[in-house]
C-alpha positions as CSV (number, residue, x, y, z in Angstrom):
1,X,113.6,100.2,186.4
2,X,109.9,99.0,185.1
3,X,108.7,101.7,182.1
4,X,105.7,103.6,182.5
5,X,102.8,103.2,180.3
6,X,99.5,104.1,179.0
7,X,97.6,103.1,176.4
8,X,94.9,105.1,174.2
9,X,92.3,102.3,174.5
10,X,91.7,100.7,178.3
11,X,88.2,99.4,177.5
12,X,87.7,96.8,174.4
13,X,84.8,95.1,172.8
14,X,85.4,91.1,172.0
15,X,85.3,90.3,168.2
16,X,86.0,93.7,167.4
17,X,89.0,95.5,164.9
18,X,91.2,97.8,167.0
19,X,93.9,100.1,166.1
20,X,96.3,99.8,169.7
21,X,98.9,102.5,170.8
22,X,101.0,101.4,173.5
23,X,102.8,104.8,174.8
24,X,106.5,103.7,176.7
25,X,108.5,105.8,178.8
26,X,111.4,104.3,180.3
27,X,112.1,106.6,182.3
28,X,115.6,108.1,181.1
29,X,117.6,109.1,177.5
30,X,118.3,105.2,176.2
31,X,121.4,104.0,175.8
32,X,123.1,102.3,172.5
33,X,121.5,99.0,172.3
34,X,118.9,99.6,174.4
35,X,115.9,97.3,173.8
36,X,112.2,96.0,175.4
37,X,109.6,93.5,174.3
38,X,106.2,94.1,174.0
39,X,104.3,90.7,175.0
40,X,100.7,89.2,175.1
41,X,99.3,85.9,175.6
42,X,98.9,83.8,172.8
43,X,96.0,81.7,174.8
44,X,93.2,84.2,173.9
45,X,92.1,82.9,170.7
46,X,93.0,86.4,169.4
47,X,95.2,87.9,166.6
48,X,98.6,87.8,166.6
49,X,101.3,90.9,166.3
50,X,103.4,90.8,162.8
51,X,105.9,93.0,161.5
52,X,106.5,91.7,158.0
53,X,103.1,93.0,156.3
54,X,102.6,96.1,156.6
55,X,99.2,96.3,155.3
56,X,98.2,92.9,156.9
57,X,96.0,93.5,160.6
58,X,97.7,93.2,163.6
59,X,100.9,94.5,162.0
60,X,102.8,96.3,164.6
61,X,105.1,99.1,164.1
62,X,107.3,101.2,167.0
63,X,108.5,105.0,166.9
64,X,109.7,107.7,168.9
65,X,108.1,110.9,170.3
66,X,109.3,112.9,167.0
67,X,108.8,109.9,164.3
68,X,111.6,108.5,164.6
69,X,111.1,104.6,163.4
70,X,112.7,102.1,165.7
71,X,113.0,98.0,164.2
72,X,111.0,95.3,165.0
73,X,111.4,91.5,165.2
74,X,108.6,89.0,166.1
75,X,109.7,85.8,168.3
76,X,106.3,83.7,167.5
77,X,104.7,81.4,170.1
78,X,107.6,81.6,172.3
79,X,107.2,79.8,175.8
80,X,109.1,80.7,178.5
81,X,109.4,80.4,182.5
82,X,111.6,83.1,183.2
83,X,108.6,85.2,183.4
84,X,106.2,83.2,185.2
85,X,103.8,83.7,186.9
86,X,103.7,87.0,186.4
87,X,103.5,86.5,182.6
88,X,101.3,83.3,180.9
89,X,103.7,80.7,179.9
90,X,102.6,80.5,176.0
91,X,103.2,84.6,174.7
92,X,103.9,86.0,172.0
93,X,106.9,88.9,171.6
94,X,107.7,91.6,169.8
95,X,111.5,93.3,170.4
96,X,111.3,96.7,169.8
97,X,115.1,97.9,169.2
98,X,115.2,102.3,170.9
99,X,116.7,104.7,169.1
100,X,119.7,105.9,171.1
101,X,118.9,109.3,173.2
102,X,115.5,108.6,172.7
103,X,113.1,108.7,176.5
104,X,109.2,108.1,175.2
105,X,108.3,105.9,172.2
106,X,105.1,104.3,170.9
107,X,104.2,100.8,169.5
108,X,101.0,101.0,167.0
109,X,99.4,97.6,166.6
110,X,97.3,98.2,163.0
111,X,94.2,96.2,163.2
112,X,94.3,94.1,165.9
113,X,91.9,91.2,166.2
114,X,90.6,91.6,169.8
115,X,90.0,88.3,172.0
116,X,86.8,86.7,171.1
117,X,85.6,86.2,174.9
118,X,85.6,88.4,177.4
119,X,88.4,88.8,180.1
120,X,88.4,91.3,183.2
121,X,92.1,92.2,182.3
122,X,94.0,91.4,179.3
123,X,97.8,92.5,180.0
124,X,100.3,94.0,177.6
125,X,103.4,93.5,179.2
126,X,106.7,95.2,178.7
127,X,109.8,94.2,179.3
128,X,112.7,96.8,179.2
129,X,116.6,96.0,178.6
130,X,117.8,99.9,179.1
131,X,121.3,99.0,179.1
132,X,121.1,96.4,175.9
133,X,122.6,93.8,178.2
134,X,119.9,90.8,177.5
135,X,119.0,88.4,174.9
136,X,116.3,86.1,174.1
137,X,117.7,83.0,173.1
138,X,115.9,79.5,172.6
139,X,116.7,76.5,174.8
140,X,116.4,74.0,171.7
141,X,113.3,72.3,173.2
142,X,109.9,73.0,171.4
143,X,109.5,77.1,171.3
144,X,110.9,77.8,175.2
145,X,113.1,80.5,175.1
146,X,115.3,81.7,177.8
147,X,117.2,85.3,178.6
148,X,120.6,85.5,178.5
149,X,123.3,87.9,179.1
150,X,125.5,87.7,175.4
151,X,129.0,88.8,177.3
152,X,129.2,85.9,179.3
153,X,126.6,84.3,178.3
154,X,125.0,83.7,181.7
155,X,121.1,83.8,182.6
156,X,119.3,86.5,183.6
157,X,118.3,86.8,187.0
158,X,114.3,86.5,187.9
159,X,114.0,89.6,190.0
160,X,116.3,91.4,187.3
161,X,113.4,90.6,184.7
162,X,110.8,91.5,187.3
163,X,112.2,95.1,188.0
164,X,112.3,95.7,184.8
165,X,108.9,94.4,183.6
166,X,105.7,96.4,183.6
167,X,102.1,95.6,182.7
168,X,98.8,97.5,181.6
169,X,95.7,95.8,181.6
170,X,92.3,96.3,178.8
171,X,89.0,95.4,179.7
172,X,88.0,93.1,177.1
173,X,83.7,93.5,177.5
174,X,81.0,91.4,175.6
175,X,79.7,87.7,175.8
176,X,80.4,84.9,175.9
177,X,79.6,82.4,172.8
178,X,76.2,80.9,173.7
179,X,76.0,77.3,175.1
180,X,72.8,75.4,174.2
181,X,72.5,73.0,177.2
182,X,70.1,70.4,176.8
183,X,69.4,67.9,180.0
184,X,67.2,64.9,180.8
185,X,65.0,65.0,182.9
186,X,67.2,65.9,185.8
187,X,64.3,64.5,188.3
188,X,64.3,61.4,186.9
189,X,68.2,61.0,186.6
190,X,68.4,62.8,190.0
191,X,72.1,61.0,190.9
192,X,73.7,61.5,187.1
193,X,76.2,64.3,187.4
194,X,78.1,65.6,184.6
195,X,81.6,68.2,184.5
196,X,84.8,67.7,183.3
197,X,88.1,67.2,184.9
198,X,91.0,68.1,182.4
199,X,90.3,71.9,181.6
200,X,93.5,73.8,181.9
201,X,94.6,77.3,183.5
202,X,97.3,78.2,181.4
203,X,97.1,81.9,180.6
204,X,96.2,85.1,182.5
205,X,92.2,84.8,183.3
206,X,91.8,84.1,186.9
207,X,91.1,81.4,188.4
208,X,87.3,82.6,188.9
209,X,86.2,82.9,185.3
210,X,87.3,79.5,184.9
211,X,84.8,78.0,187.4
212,X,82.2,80.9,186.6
213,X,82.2,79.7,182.8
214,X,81.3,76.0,184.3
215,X,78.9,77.3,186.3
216,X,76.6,79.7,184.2
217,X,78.2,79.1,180.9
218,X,77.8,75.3,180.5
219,X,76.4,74.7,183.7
220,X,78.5,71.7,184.8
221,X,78.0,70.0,187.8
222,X,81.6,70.0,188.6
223,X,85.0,70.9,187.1
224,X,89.0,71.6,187.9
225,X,91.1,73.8,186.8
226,X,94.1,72.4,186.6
227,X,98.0,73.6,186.3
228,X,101.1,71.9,185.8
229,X,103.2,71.1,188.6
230,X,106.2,73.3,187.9
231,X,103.8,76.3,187.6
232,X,101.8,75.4,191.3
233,X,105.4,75.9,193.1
234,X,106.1,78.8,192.3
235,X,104.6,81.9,194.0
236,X,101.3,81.6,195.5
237,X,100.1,79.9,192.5
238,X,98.9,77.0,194.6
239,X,97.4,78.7,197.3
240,X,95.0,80.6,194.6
241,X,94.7,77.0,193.2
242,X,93.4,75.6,196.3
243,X,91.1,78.9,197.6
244,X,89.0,79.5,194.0
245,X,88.3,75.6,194.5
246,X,87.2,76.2,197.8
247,X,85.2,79.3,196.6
248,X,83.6,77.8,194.3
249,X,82.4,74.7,195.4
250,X,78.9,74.7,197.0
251,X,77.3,70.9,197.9
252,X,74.2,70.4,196.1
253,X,75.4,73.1,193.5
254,X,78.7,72.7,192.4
255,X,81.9,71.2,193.0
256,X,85.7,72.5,192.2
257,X,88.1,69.9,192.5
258,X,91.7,70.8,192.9
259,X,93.8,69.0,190.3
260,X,97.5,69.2,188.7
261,X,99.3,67.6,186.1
262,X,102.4,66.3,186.0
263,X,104.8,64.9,183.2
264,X,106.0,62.0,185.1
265,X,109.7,60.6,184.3
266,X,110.8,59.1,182.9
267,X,108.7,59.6,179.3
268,X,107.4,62.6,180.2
269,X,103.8,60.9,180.9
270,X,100.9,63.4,181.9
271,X,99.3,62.3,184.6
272,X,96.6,64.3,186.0
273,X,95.9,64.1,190.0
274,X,92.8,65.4,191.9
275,X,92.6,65.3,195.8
276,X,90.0,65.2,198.2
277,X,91.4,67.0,201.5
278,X,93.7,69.6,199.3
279,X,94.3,72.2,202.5
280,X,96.5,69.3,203.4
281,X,98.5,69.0,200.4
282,X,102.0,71.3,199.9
283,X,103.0,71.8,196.6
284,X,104.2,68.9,194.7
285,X,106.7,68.7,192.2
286,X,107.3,65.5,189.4
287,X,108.7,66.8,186.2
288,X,110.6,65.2,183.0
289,X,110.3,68.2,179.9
290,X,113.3,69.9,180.2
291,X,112.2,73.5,180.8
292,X,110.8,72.6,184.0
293,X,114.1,70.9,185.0
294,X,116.2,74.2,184.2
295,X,117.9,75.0,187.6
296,X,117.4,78.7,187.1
297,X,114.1,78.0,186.7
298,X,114.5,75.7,190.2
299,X,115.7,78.3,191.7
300,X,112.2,80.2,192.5
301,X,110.5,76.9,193.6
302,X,109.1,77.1,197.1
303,X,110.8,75.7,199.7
304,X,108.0,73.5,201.0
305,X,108.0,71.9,197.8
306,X,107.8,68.0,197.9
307,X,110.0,67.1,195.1
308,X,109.6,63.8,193.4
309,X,112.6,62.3,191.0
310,X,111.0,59.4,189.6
311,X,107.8,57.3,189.0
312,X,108.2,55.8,192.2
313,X,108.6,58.0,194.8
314,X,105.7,60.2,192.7
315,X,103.1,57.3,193.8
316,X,104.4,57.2,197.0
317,X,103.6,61.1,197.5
318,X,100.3,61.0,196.0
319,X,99.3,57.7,198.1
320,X,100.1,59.7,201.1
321,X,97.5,62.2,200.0
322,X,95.1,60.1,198.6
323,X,95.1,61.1,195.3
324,X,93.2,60.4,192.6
325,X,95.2,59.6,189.3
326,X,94.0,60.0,185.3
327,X,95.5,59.8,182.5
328,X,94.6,60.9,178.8
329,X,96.4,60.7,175.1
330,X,100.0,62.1,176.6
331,X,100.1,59.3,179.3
332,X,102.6,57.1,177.2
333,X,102.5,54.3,179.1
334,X,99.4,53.7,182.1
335,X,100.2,52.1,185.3
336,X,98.3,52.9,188.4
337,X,95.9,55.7,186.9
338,X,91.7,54.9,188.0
339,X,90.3,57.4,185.0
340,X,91.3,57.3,181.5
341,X,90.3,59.9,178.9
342,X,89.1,58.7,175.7
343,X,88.0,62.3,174.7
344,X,89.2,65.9,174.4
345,X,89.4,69.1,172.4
346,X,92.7,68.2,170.8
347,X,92.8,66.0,167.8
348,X,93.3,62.5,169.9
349,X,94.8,60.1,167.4
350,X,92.4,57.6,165.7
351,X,94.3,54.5,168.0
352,X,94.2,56.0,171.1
353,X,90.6,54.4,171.8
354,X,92.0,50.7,170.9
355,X,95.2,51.8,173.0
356,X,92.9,52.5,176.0
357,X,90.8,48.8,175.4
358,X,94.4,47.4,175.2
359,X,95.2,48.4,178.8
360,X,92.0,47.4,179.9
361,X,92.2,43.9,178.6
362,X,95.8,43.8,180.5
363,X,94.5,44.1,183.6
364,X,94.3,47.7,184.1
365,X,91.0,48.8,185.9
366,X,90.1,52.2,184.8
367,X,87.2,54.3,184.4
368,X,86.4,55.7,180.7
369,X,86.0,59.4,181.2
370,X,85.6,62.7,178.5
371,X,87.5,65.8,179.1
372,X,88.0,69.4,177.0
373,X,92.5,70.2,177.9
374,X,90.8,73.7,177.0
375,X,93.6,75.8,176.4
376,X,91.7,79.2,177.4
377,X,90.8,78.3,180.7
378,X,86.5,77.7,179.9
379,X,85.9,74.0,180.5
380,X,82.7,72.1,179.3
381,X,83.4,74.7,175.7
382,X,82.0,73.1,172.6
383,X,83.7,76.2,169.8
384,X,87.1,75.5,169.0
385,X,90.0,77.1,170.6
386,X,93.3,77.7,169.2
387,X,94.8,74.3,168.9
388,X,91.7,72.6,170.3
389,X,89.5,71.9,167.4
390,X,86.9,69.6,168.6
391,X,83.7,70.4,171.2
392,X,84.9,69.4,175.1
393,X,84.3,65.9,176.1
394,X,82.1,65.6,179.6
395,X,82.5,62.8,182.0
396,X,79.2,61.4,183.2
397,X,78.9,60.6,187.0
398,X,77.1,57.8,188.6
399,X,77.1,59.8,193.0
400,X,74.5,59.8,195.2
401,X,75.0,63.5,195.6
402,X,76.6,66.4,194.5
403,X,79.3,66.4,197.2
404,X,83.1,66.4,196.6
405,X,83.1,63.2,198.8
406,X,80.4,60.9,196.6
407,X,82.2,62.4,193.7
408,X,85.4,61.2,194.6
409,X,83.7,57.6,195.9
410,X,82.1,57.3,192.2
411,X,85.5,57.5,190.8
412,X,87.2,55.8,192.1
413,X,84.5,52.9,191.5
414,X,84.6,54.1,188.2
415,X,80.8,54.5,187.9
416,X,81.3,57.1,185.4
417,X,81.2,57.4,181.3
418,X,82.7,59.7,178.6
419,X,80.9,62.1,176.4
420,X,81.4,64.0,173.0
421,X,79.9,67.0,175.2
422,X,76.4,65.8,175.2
423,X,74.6,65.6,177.9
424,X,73.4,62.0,177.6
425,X,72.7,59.5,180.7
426,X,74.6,56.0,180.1
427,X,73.0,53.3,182.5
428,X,75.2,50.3,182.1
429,X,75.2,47.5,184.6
430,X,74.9,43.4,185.3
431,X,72.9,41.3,187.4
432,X,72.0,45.1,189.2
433,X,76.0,45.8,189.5
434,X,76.9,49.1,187.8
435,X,79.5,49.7,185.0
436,X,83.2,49.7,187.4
437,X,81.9,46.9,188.5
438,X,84.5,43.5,188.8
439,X,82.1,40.3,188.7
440,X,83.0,36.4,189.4
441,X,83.9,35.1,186.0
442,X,81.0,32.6,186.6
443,X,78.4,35.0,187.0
444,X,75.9,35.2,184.3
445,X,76.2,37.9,181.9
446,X,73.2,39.8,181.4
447,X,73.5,43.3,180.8
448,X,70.6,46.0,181.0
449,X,71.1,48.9,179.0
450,X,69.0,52.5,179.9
451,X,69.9,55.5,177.8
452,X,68.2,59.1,177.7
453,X,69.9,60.7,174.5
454,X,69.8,65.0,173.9
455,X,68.8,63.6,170.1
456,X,67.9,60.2,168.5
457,X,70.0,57.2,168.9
458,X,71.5,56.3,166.0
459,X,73.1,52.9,167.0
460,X,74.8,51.1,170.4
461,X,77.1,48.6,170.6
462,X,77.6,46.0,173.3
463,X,82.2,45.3,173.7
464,X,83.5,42.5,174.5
465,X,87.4,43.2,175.5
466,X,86.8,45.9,172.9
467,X,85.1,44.3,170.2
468,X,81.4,44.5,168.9
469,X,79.8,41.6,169.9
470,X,76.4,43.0,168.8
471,X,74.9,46.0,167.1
472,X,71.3,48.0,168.7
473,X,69.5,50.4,166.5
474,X,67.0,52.3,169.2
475,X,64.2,54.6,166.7
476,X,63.7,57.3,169.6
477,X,66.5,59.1,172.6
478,X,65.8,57.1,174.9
479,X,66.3,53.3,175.3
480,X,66.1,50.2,177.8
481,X,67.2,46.7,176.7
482,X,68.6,44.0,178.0
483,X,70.8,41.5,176.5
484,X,73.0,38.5,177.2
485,X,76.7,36.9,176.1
486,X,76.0,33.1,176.6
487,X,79.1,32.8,174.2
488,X,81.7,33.7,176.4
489,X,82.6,32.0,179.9
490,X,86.2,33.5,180.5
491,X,87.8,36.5,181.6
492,X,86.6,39.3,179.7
493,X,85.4,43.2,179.9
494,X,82.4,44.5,178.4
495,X,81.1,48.2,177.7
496,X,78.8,50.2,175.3
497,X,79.2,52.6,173.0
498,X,76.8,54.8,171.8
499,X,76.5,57.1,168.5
500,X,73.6,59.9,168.5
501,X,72.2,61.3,165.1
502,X,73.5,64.3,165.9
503,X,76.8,63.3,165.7
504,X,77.7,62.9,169.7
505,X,78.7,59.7,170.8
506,X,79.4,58.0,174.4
507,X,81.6,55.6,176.0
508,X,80.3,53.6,179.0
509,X,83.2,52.4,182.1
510,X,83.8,48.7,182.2
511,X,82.4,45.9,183.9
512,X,84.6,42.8,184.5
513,X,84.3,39.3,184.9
514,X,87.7,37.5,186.2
């Protein structure tokens, strides 16, 4: 049986210092080793429960109706599935051990740092064990954690945990951090679109603050919110997936692309896949990280699932749905992927730009694109985020309107460019062909350059197969120049790259000659 609770606080301001009391009753006199967990999601840049420090904030305590003080231990960014989706993936937990006889307790959290954005309902879960039956115990990969029944060591069944799990939900009301948005002259740059394509839905806000944040926060142009594959087949996850695209996306205004992500055997290699005709699409599932191959966990996929076990049937499946494949710093090895990410909130390692020039000049034909992997679902975010340190990278787009369909025909011509988060306008193209573009090896190679900078250009550099072949210094943000490689007659790829004084830089896409 779920517990009943209430709490003495249902309405929160963000960036505020709280003192929380979670009030419990499960419902009958408890047991000898009767426990519960007390569990929140660790994705809303927020503080943390503790039990070691008393006097430290966020220190939570637990205690019955007469005072009675009942032991606490903290399992620290624990992940687990058994939960899901009714419960984020990445929580935090705190077991509260009952005091035997004992029917209403409360859990004090001293000092608790409230979320610093604002979300509609921030859950407190808990999760009763009246008969002391369950443990959580870890899986031994990363910090997933599993429940387990210590006599026989078996799992726990899902609806088990589900009947026994109850939620209550704060309002968490203020602003959001203000986004200065600075754009060229859209007029004159009428078919330059900019969004971003890698933003994340891992914890509990819905599905419409992610693509409300795009819209009015950052004002994108367009933007996905993107799961991972093992979490779109279970429940109704991907049919919410699919309809807040659809409800979003307005031609002319906006545009919500459905995306997921998938760690592709047999490296576990993210690849991220967008499609144009989703309402056609079932669930798909292509998985190597062991969680997400747990059979218990298997258990609750959907049975129109299309299950993939290896690299090869996975392009096979997306073919058949005309996907659209990217890849970013976790794709360990690149194969058939159009866009590549060369910039994100995470702290990319230093190589992973020659890496990316390294596929190119192998052959592979890929778009350079910028992305944020936000972790707390608000794509196009410049502030840092917990484990995301940097300002999201934008992708620039190259359409000839804000449609889904010119979208998806710019990239996979890979008319598009990468961005620290700036919105700056890369013009990039030869003898009138735009950047994407594949060129006889013969032609000649004259390049014009046309930038329009949010601050002064510091420098640009013209690549040759990843290498500065010469050095621009513009004195003002915007800039038009044409240049030429008489040096060079074989196969080769060139692009730009551009620094602003403000610290932003760009990446132009490719163009070939072969």
């Amino acid at each position: 049986m779920s517990p009943e609770l209430t709490i003495n606080k249902s309405r929160l301001e963000t960036n505020s210092v709280e003192d929380i009391e979670i009030n419990i009753n499960i419902g009958s006199p408890a047991p000898e080793g009767a426990k519960l967990w007390v569990i929140t999601d660790i994705r809303q840049d927020n503080g943390l429960f503790q039990c070691s420090i008393p006097d430290a904030p966020n220190y939570i305590s637990a205690e019955t109706k007469d005072g009675k003080v009942c032991r606490v231990k903290i399992y620290e960014h624990m992940r687990t599935f058994d939960l899901y989706p009714e419960v984020p993936e990445f929580t935090n937990f705190s077991e509260i051990q009952l005091k035997e006889g004992e029917q209403f307790f409360t859990v004090r959290v001293k000092s608790w740092e409230t979320p610093k954005h604002p979300i509609d309902k921030f859950g407190f879960w808990v999760l009763a064990d009246i008969e002391g039956q369950w443990e959580v115990f870890t899986s031994f990969y990363k910090s997933y954690h599993i429940f387990i029944k210590p006599s026989d060591l078996s799992r726990v069944e899902y609806i088990d945990l589900l009947n026994s799990l109850s939620v209550i939900p704060v309002n968490i009301q203020g602003e959001y951090m203000p986004v200065n948005v600075v754009f060229p002259d859209r007029k004159k740059y009428k078919n330059v679109y900019w969004g971003e394509l890698h933003g994340m839905a891992f914890n509990q806000r819905e599905f419409d603050d992610f693509y409300n944040y795009a819209k009015n926060i950052t004002k994108l142009d367009f933007a996905s919110a993107v799961r991972f594959s093992y979490l779109n087949c279970t429940g109704d996850v991907w049919e919410r997936t699919k309809a807040a695209a659809s409800k979003h996306t307005e031609d002319g205004k906006f545009v919500a692309f459905v995306g997921v992500e998938f760690g592709t055997p047999p490296d576990d290699s993210h690849r991220v896949v967008y499609f144009p005709n989703p309402e056609e699409v079932p669930p798909i599932y292509c998985e190597a990280r062991l969680p997400a191959l747990d059979p218990h966990f298997l258990k609750r996929q959907r049975s129109d699932t299309v299950i993939c076990k290896d690299l090869k049937e996975f392009y096979r499946v997306i073919d058949k749905y005309n996907g659209l494949l990217s890849g970013h710093f976790h794709t360990w090895h690149y194969d058939r992927e159009v866009l590549c990410e060369i910039w994100q909130k995470q702290l990319v390692p230093e190589t992973e730009e020659q890496r990316l020039y390294d596929y190119i000049k192998q052959g592979k034909k890929m778009g350079i694109v910028g992305g944020s992997d936000t972790h707390d679902s608000m794509p196009g975010n410049p502030y840092p985020e917990p484990h995301c340190p940097r300002p999201a990278g934008h992708v620039g787009v190259w359409a000839d309107e804000l449609t889904s369909k010119a979208l998806f025909e710019a990239f996979r011509a890979r008319r598009v460019f990468a961005t620290t988060g700036t919105r700056m306008v890369v013009g990039f193209e030869s003898n009138g062909n735009l950047m994407g573009s594949i060129l006889p090896a013969g032609a000649e190679r004259k390049f014009r350059i046309n930038l329009a900078a949010t601050a002064k250009i510091d420098k640009v550099e013209l690549l040759r197969d990843g290498l500065c072949i010469k050095t621009m210094y513009p004195e003002s943000d915007t800039f038009e120049y044409e240049v030429e490689d008489e040096s060079n007659s074989e196969k080769a790829f060139y692009h730009i790259k551009i620094w602003q004084c403000d610290g932003h830089r760009a990446w132009s896409s490719p163009i070939w000659f072969e």
